[in-house]
C-alpha positions in Angstrom: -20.2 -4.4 12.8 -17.4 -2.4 11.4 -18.1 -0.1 8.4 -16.8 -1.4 5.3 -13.9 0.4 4.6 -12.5 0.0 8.7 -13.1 -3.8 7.9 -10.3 -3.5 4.8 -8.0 -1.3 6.2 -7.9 -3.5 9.6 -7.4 -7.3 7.6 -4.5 -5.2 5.7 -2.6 -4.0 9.0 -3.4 -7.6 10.0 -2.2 -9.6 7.3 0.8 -7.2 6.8 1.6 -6.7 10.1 5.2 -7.6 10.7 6.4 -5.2 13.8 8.6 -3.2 11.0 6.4 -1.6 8.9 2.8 -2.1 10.3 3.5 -2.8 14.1 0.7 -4.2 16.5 -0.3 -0.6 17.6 -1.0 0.2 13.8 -3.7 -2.7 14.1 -5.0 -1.0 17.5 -5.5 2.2 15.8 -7.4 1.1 13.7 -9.6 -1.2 16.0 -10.2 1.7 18.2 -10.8 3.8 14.8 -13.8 5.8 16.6 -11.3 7.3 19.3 -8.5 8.2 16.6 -10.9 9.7 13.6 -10.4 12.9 15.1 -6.7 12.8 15.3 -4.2 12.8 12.7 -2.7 9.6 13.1 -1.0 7.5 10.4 -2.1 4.0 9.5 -0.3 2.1 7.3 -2.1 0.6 4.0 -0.7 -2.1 1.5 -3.3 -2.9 -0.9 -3.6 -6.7 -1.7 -4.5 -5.2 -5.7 -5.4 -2.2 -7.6 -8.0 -2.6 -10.0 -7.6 0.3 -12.8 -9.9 0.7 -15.6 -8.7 -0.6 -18.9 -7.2 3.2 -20.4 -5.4 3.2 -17.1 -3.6 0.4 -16.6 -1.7 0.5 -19.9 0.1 4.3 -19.0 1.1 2.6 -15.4 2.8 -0.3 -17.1 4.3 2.0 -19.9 5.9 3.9 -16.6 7.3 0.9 -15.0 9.3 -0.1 -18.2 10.1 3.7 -18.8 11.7 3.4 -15.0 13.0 -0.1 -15.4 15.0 1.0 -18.5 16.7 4.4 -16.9 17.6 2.2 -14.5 19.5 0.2 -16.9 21.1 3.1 -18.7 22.1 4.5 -14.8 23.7 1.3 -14.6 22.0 0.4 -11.6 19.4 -2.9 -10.4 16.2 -2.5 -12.6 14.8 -5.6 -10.3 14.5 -2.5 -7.8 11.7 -1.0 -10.0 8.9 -3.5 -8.9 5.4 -3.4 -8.8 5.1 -4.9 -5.3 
């Protein structure tokens, strides 16, 4: 009985939830998403996928190995530039 989006955003929190970065009361928040709408509160969101359209997805990858390699030249871990 929960719209749509309310439905995604609570099996993320769930699925994610780890008491560190999405923490039990995250999950509540969003259970009891009628009483918080009007409030500004902060829910956490980590998206399973992104689906970008085809002209899209190649400038995002092109980013990542523009970051990966200034990392490199910095000297520093490019395994810290990752996608996940």
């Amino acid at each position: 009985k929960l719209p749509y989006s309310i439905r995604i955003l609570l099996e993320s929190a769930i699925r994610n939830c780890d008491n560190f970065q999405v923490t039990k009361e995250d999950v509540e928040k969003i259970i009891d998403w009628e009483n918080t709408s009007t409030k500004q509160v902060e829910i956490p969101f980590k998206p399973a996928r992104v689906l970008l359209q085809d002209f899209t997805g190649v400038p995002a990858v092109v980013d990542l190995a523009c970051m990966r390699d200034a990392m490199n030249k910095l000297g520093s871990d490019s395994n810290k530039i990752n996608p996940l």
